[in-house]
PyMOL Python script that loads the backbone (N, CA, C, O; Angstrom):
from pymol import cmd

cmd.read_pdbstr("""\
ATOM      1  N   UNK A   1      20.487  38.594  46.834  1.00  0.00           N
ATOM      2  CA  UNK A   1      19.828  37.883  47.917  1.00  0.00           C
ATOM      3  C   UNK A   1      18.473  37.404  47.445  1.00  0.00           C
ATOM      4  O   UNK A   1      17.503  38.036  47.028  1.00  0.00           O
ATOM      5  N   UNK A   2      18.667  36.178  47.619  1.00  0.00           N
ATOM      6  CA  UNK A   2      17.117  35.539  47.653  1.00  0.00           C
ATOM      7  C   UNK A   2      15.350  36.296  48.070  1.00  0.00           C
ATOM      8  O   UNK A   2      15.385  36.468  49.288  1.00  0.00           O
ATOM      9  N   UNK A   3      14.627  36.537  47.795  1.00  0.00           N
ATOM     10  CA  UNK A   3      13.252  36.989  47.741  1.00  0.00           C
ATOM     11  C   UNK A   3      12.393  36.153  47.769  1.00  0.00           C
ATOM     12  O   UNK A   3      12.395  35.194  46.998  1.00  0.00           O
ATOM     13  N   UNK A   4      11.407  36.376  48.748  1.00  0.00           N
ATOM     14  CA  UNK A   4      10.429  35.100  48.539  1.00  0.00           C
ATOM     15  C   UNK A   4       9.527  35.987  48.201  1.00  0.00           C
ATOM     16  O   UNK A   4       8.429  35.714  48.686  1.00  0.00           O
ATOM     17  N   UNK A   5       9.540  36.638  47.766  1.00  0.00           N
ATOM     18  CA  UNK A   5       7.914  37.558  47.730  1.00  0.00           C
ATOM     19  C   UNK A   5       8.161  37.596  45.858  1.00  0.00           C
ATOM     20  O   UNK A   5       7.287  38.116  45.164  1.00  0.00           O
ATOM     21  N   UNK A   6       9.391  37.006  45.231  1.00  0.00           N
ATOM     22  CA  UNK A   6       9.703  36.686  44.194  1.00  0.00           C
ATOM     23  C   UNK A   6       9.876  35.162  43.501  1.00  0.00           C
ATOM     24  O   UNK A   6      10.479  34.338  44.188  1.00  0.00           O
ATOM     25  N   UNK A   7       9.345  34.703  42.075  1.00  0.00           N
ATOM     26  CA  UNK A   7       9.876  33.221  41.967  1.00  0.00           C
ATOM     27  C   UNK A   7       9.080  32.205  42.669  1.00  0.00           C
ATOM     28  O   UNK A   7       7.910  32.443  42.970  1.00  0.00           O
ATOM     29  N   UNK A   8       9.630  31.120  42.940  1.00  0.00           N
ATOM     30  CA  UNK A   8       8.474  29.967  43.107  1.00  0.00           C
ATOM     31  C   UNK A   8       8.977  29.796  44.511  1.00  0.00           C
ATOM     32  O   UNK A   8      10.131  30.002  44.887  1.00  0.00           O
ATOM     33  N   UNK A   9       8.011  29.412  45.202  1.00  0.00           N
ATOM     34  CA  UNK A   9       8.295  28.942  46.735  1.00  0.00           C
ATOM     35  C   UNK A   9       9.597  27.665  47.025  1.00  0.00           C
ATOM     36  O   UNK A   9       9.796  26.905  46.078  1.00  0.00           O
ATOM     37  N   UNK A  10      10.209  27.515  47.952  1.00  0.00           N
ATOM     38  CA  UNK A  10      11.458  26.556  48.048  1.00  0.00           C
ATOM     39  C   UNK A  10      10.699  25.276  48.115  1.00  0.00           C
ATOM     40  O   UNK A  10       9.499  25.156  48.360  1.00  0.00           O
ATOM     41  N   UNK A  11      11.483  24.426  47.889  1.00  0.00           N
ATOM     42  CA  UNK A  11      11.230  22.960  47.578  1.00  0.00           C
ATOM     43  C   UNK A  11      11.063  22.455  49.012  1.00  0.00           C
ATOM     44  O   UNK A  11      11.625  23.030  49.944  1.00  0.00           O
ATOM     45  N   UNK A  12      10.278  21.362  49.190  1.00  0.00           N
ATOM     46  CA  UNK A  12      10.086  21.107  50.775  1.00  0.00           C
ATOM     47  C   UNK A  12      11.315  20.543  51.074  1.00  0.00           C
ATOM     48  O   UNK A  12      11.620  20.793  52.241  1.00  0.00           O
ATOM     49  N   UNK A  13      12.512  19.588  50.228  1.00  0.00           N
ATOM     50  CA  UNK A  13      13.365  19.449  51.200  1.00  0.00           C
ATOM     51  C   UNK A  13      14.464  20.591  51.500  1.00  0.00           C
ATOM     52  O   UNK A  13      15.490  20.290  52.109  1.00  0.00           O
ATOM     53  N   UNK A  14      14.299  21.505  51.194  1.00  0.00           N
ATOM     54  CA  UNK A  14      15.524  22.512  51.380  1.00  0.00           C
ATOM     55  C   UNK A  14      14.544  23.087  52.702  1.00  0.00           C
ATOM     56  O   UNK A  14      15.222  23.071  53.729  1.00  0.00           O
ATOM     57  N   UNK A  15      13.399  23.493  52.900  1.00  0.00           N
ATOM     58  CA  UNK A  15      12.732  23.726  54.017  1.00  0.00           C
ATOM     59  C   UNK A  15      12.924  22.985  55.361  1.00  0.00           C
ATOM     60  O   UNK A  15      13.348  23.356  56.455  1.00  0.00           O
ATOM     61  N   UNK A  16      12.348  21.518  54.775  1.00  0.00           N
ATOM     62  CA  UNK A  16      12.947  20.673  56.263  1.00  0.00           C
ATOM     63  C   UNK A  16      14.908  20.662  56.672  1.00  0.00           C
ATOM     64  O   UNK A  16      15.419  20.503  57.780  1.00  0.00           O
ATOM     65  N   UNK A  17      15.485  20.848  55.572  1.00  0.00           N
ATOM     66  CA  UNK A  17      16.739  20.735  56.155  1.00  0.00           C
ATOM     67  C   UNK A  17      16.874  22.075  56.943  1.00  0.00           C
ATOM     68  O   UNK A  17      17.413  22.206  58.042  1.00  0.00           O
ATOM     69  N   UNK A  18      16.267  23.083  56.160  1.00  0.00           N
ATOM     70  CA  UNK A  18      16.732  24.864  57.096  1.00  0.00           C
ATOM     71  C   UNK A  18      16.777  24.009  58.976  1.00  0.00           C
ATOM     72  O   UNK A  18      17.506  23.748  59.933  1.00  0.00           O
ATOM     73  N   UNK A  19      15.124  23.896  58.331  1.00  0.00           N
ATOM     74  CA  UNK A  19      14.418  24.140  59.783  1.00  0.00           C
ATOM     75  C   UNK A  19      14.975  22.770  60.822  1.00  0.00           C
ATOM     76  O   UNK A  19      14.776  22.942  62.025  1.00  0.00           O
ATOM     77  N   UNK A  20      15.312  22.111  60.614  1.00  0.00           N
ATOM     78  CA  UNK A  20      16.054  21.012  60.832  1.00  0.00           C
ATOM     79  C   UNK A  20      17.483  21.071  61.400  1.00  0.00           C
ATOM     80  O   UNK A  20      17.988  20.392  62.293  1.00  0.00           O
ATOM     81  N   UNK A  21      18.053  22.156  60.576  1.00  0.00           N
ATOM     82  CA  UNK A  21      19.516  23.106  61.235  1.00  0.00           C
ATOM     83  C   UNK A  21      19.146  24.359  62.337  1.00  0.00           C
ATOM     84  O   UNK A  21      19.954  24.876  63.109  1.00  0.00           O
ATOM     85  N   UNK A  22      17.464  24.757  62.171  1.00  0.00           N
ATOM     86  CA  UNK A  22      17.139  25.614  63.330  1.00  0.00           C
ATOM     87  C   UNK A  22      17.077  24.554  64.303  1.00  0.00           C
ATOM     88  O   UNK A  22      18.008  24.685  65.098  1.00  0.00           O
ATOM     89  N   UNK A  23      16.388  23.606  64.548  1.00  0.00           N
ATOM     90  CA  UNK A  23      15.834  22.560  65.865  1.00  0.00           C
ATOM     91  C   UNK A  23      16.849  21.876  66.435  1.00  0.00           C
ATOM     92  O   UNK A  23      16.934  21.812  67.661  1.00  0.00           O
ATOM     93  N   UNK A  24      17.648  21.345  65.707  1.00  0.00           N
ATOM     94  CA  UNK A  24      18.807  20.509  66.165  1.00  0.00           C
ATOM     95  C   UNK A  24      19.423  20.753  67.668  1.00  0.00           C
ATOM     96  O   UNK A  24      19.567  20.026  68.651  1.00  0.00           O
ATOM     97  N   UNK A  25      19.794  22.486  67.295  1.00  0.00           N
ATOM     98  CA  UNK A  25      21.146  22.943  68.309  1.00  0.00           C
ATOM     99  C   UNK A  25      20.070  22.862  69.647  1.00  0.00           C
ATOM    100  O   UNK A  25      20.241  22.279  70.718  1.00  0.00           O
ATOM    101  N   UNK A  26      18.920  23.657  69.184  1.00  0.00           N
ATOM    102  CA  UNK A  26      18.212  24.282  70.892  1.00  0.00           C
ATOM    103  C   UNK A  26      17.592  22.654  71.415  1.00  0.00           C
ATOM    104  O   UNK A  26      17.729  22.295  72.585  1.00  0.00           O
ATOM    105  N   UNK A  27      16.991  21.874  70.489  1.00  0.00           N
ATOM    106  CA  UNK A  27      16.838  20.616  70.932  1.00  0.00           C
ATOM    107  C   UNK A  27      17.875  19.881  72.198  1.00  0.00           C
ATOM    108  O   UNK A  27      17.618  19.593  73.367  1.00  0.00           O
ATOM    109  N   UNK A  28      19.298  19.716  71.273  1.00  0.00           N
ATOM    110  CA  UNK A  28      20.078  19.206  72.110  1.00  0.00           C
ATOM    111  C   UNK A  28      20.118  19.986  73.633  1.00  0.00           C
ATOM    112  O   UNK A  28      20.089  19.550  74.784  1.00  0.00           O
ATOM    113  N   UNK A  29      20.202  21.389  73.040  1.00  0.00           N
ATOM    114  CA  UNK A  29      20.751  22.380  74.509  1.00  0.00           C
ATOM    115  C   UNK A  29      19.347  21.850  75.856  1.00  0.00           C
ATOM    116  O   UNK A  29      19.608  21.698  77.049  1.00  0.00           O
ATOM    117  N   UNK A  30      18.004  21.670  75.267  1.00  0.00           N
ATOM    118  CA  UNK A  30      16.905  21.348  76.057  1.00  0.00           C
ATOM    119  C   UNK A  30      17.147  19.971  76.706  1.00  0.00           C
ATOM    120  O   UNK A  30      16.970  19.909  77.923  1.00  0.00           O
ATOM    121  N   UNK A  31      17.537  18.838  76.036  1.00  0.00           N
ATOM    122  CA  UNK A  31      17.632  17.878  76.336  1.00  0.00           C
ATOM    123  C   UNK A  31      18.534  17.925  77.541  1.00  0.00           C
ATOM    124  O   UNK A  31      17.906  17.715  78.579  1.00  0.00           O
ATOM    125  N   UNK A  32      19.943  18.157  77.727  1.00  0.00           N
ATOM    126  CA  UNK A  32      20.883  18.439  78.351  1.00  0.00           C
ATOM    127  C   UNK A  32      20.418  18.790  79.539  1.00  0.00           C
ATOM    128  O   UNK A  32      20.462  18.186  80.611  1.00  0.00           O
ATOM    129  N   UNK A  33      19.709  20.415  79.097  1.00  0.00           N
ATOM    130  CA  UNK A  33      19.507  20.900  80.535  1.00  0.00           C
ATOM    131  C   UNK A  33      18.007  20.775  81.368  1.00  0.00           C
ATOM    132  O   UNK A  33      17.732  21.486  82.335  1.00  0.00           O
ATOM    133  N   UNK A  34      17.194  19.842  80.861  1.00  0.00           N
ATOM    134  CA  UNK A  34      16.158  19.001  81.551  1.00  0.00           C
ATOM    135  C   UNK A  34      17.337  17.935  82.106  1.00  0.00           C
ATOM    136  O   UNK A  34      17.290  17.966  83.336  1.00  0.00           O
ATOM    137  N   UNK A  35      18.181  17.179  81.730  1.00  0.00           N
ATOM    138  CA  UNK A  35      18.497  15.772  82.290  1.00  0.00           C
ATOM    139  C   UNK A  35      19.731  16.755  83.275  1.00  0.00           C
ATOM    140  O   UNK A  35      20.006  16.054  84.250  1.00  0.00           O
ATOM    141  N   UNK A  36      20.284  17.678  83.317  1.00  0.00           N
ATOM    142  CA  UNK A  36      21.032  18.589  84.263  1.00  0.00           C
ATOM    143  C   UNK A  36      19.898  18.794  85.866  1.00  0.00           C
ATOM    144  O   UNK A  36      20.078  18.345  86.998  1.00  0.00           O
ATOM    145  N   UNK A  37      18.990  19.479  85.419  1.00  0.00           N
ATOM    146  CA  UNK A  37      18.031  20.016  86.512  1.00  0.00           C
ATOM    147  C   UNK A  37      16.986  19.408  86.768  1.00  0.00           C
ATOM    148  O   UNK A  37      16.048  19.897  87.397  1.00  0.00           O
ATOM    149  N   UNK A  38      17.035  17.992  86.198  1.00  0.00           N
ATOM    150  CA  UNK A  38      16.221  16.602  86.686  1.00  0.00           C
ATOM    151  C   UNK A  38      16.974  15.807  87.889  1.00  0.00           C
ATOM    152  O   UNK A  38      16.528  15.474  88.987  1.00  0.00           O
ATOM    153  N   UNK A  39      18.340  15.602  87.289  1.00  0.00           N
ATOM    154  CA  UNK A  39      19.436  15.037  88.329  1.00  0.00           C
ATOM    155  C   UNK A  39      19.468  15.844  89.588  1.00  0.00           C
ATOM    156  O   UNK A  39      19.452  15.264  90.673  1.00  0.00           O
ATOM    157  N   UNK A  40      19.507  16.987  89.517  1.00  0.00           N
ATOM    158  CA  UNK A  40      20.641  17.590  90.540  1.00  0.00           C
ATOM    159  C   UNK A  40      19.561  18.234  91.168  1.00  0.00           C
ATOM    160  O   UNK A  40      19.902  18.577  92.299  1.00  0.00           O
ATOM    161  N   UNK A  41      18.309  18.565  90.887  1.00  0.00           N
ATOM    162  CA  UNK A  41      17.448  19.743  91.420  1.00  0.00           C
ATOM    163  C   UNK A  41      15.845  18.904  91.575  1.00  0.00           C
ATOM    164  O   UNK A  41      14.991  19.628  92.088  1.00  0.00           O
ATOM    165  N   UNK A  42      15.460  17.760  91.266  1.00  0.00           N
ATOM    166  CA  UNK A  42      14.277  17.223  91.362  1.00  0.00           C
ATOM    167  C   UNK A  42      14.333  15.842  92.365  1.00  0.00           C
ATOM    168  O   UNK A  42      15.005  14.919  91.905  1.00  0.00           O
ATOM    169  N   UNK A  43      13.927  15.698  93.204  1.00  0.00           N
ATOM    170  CA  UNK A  43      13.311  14.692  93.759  1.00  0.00           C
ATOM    171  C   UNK A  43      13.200  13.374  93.342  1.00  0.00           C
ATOM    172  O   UNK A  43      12.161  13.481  92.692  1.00  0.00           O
ATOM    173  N   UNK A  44      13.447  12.471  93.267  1.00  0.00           N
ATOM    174  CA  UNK A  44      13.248  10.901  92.979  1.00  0.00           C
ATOM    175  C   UNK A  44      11.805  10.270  93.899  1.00  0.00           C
ATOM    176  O   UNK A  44      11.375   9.121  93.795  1.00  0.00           O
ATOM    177  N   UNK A  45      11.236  11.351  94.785  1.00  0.00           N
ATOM    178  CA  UNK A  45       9.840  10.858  95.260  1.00  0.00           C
ATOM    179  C   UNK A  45       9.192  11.534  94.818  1.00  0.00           C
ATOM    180  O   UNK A  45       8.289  11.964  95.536  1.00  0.00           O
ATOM    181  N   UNK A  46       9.293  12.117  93.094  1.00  0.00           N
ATOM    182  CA  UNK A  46       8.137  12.634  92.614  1.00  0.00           C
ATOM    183  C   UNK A  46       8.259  11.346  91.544  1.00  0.00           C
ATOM    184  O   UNK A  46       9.190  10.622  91.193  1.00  0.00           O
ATOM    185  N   UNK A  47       6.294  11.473  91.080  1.00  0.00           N
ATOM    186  CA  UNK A  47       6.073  10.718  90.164  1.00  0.00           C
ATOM    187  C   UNK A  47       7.106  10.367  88.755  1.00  0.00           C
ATOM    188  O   UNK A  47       7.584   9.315  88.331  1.00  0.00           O
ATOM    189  N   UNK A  48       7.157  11.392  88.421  1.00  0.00           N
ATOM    190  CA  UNK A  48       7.707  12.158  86.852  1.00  0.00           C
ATOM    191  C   UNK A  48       9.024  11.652  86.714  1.00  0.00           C
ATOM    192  O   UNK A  48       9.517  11.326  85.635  1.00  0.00           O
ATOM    193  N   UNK A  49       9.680  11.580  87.991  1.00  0.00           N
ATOM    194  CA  UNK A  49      11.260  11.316  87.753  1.00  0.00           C
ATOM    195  C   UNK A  49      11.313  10.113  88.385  1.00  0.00           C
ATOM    196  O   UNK A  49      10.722   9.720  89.391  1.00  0.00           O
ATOM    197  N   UNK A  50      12.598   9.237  87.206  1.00  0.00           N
ATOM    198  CA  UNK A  50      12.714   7.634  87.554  1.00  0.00           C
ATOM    199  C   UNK A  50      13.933   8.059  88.600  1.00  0.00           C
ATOM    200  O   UNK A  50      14.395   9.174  88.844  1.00  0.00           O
ATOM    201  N   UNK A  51      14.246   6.880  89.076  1.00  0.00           N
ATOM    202  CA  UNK A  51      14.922   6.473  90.406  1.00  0.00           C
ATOM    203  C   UNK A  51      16.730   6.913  89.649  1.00  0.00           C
ATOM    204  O   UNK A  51      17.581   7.204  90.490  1.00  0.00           O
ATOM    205  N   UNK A  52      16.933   6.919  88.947  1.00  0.00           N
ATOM    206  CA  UNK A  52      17.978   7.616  88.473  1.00  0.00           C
ATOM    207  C   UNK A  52      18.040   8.813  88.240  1.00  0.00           C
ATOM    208  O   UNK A  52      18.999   9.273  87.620  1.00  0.00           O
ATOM    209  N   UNK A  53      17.047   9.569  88.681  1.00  0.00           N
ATOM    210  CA  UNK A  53      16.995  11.175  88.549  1.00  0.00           C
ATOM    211  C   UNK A  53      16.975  11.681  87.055  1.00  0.00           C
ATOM    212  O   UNK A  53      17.155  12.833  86.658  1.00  0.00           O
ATOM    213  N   UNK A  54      16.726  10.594  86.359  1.00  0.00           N
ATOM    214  CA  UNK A  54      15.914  11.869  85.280  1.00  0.00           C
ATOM    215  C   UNK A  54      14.425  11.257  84.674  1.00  0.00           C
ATOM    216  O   UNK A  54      14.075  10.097  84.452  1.00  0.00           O
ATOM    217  N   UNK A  55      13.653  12.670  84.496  1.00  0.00           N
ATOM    218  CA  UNK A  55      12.543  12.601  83.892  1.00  0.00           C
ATOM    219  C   UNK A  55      11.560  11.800  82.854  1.00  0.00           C
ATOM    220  O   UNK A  55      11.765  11.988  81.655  1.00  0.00           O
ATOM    221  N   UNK A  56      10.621  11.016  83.204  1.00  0.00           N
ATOM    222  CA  UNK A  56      10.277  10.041  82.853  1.00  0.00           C
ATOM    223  C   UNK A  56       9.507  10.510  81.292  1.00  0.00           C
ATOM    224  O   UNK A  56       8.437  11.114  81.209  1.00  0.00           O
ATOM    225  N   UNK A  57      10.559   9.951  79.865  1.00  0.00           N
ATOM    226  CA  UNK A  57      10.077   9.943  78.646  1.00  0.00           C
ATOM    227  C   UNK A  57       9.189  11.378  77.908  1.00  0.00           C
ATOM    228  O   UNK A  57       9.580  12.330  77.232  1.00  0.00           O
ATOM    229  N   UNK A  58       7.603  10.883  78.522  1.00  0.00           N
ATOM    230  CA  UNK A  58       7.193  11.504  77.833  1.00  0.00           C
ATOM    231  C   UNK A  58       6.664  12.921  78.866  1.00  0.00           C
ATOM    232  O   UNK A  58       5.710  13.647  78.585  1.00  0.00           O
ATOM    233  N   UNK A  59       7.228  13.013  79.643  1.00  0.00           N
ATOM    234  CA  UNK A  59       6.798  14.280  80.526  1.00  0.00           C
ATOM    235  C   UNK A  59       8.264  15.365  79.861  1.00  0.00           C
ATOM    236  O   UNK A  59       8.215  16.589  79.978  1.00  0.00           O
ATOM    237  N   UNK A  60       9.223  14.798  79.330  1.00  0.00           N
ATOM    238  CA  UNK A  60      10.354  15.516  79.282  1.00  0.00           C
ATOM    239  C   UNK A  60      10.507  15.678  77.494  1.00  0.00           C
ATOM    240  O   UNK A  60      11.426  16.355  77.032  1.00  0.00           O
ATOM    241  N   UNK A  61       9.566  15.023  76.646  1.00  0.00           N
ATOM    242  CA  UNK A  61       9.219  15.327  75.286  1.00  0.00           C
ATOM    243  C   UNK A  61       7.523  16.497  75.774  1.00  0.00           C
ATOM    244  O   UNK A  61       7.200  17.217  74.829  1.00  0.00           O
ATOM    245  N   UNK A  62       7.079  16.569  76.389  1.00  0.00           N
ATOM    246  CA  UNK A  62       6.034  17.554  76.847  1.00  0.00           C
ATOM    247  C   UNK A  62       6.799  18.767  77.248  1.00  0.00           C
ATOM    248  O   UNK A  62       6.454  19.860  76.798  1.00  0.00           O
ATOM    249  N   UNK A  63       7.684  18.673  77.959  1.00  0.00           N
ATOM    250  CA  UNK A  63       8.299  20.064  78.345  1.00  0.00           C
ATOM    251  C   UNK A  63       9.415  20.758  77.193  1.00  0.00           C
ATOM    252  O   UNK A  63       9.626  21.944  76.942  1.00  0.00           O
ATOM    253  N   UNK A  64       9.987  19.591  76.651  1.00  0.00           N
ATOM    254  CA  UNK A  64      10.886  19.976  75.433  1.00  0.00           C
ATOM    255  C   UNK A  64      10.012  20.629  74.321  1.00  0.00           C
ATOM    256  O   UNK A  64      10.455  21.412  73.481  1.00  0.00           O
ATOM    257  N   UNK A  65       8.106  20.020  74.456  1.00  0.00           N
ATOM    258  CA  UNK A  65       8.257  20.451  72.897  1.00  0.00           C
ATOM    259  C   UNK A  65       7.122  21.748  73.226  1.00  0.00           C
ATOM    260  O   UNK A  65       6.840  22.338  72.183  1.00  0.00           O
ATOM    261  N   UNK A  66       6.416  22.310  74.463  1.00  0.00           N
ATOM    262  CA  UNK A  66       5.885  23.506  75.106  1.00  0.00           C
ATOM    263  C   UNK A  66       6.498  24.530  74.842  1.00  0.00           C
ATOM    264  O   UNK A  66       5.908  25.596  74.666  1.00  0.00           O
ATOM    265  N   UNK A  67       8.326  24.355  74.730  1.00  0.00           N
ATOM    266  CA  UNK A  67       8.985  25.359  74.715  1.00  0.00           C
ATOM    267  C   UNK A  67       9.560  25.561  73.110  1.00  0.00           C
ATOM    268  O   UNK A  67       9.972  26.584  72.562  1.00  0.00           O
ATOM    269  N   UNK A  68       9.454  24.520  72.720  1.00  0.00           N
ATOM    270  CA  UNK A  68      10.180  24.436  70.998  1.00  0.00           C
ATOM    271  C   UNK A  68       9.342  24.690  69.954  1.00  0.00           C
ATOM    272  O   UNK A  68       9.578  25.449  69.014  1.00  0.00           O
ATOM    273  N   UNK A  69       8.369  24.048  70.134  1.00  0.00           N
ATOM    274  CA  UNK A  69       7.339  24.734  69.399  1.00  0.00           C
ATOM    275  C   UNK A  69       7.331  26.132  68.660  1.00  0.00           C
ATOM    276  O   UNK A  69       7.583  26.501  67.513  1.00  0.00           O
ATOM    277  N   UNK A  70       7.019  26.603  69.565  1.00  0.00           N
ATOM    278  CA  UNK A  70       6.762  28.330  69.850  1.00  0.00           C
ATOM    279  C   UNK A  70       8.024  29.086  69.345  1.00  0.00           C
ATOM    280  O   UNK A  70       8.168  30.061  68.608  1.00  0.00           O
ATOM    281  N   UNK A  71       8.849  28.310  69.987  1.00  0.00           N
ATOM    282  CA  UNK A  71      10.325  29.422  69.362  1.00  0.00           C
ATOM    283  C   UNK A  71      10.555  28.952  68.384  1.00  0.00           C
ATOM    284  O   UNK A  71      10.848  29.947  67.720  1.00  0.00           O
ATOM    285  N   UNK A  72      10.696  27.729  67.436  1.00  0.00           N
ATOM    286  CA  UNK A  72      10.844  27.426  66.303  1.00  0.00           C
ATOM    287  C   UNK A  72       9.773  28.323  65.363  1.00  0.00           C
ATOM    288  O   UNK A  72      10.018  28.962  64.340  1.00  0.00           O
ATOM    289  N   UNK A  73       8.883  28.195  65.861  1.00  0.00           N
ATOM    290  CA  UNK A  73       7.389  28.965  64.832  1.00  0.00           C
ATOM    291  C   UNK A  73       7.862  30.720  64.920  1.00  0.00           C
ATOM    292  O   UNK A  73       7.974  31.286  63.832  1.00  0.00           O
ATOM    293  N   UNK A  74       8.070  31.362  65.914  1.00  0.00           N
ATOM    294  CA  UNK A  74       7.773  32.280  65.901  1.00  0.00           C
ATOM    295  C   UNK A  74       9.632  33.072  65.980  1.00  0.00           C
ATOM    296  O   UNK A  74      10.113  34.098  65.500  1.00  0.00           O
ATOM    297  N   UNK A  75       9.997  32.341  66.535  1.00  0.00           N
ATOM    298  CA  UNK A  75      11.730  32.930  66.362  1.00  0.00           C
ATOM    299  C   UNK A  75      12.616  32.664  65.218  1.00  0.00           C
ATOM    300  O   UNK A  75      13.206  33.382  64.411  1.00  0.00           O
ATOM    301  N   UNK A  76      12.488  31.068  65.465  1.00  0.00           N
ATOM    302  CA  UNK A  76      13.579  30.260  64.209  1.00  0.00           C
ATOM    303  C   UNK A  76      13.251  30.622  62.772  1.00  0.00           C
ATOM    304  O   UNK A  76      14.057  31.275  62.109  1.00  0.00           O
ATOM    305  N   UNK A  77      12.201  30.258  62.319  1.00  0.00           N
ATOM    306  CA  UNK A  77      11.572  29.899  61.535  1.00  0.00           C
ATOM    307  C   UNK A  77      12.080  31.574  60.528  1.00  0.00           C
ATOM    308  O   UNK A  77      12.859  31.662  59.578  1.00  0.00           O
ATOM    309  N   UNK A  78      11.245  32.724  61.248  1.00  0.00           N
ATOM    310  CA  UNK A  78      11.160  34.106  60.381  1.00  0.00           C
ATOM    311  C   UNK A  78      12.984  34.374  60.663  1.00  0.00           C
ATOM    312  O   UNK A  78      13.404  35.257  59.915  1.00  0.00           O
ATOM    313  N   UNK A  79      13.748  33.947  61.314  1.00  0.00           N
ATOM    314  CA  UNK A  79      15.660  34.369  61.412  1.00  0.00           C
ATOM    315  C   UNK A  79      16.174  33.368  60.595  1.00  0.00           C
ATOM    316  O   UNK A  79      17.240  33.614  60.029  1.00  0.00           O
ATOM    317  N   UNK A  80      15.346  31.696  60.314  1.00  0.00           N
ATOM    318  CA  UNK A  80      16.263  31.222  59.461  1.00  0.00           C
ATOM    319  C   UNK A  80      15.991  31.459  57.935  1.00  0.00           C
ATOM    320  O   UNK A  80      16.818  31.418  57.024  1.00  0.00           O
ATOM    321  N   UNK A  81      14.739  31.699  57.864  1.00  0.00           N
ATOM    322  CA  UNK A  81      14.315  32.459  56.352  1.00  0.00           C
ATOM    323  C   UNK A  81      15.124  33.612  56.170  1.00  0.00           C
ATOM    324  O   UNK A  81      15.695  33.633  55.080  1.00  0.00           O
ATOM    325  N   UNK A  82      15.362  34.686  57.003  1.00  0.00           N
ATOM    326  CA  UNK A  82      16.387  35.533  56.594  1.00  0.00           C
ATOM    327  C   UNK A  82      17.876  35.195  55.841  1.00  0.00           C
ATOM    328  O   UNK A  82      18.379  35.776  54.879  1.00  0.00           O
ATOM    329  N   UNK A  83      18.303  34.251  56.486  1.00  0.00           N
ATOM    330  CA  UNK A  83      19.345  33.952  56.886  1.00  0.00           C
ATOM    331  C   UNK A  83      19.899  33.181  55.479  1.00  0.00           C
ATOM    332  O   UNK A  83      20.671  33.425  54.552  1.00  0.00           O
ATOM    333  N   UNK A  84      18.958  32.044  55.948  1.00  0.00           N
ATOM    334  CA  UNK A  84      19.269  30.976  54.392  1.00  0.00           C
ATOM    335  C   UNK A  84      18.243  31.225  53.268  1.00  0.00           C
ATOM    336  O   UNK A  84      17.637  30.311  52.709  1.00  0.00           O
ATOM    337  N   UNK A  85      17.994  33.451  52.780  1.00  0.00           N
ATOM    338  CA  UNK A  85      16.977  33.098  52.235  1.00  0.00           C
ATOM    339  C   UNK A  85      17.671  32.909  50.652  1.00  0.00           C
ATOM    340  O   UNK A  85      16.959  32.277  49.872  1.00  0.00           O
ATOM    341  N   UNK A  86      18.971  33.392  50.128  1.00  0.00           N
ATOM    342  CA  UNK A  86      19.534  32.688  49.112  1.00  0.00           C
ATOM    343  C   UNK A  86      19.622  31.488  48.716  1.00  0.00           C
ATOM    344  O   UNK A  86      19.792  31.321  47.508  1.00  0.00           O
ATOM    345  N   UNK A  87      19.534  30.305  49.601  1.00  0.00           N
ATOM    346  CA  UNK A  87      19.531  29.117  49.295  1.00  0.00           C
ATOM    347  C   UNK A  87      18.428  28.497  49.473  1.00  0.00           C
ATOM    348  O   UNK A  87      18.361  27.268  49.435  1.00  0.00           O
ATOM    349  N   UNK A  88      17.184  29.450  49.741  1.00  0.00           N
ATOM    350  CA  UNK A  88      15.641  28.918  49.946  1.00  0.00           C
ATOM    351  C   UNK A  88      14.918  29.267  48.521  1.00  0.00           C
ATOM    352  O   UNK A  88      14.216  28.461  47.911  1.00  0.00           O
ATOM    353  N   UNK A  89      15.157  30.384  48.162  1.00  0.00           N
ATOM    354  CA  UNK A  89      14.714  31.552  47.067  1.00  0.00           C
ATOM    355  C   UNK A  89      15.060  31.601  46.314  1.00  0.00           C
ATOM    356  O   UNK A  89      14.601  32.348  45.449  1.00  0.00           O
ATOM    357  N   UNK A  90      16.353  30.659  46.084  1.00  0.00           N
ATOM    358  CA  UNK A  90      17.222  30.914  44.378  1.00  0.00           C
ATOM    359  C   UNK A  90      16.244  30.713  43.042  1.00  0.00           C
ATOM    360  O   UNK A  90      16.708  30.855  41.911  1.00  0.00           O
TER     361      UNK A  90
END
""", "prot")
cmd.dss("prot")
cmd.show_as("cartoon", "prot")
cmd.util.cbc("prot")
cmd.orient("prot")
């Protein structure tokens, strides 16, 4: 198994692809379920949401990335280094 506390640090594109296979899935799952509980559960006489019931652009890249952030940095990030650390560390 791969060691990072061994050898030379991983190349940045094997980094952006890890982390890139961390963001993808929870990205999509966020997207989904903002445009789920925009439709069905928010108001069309609030500002934020267009007349088709979902969330206007950049209020719904603000709430996607409040929550992604943080779990990418502090969840993804130290589980996908575990994970893919053979193919980070070789």
């Amino acid at each position: 198994m791969g060691n990072p506390n061994e050898g030379k640090p991983p190349t940045t594109w094997k980094l952006a692809l890890v982390k890139w296979f961390g963001l993808f899935p929870p990205l999509v799952m966020l997207s989904y379920g903002f445009n789920f509980l925009s439709t069905n559960f928010l108001s069309t006489d609030w500002w934020f949401v267009r007349a088709d019931g979902t969330l206007v652009l950049w209020v719904k890249l603000l709430c996607e990335t409040v929550i992604l952030v943080p779990f990418l940095n502090f969840v993804l990030t130290p589980w996908l280094d575990d994970v893919f650390a053979d193919f980070l560390y070789d």
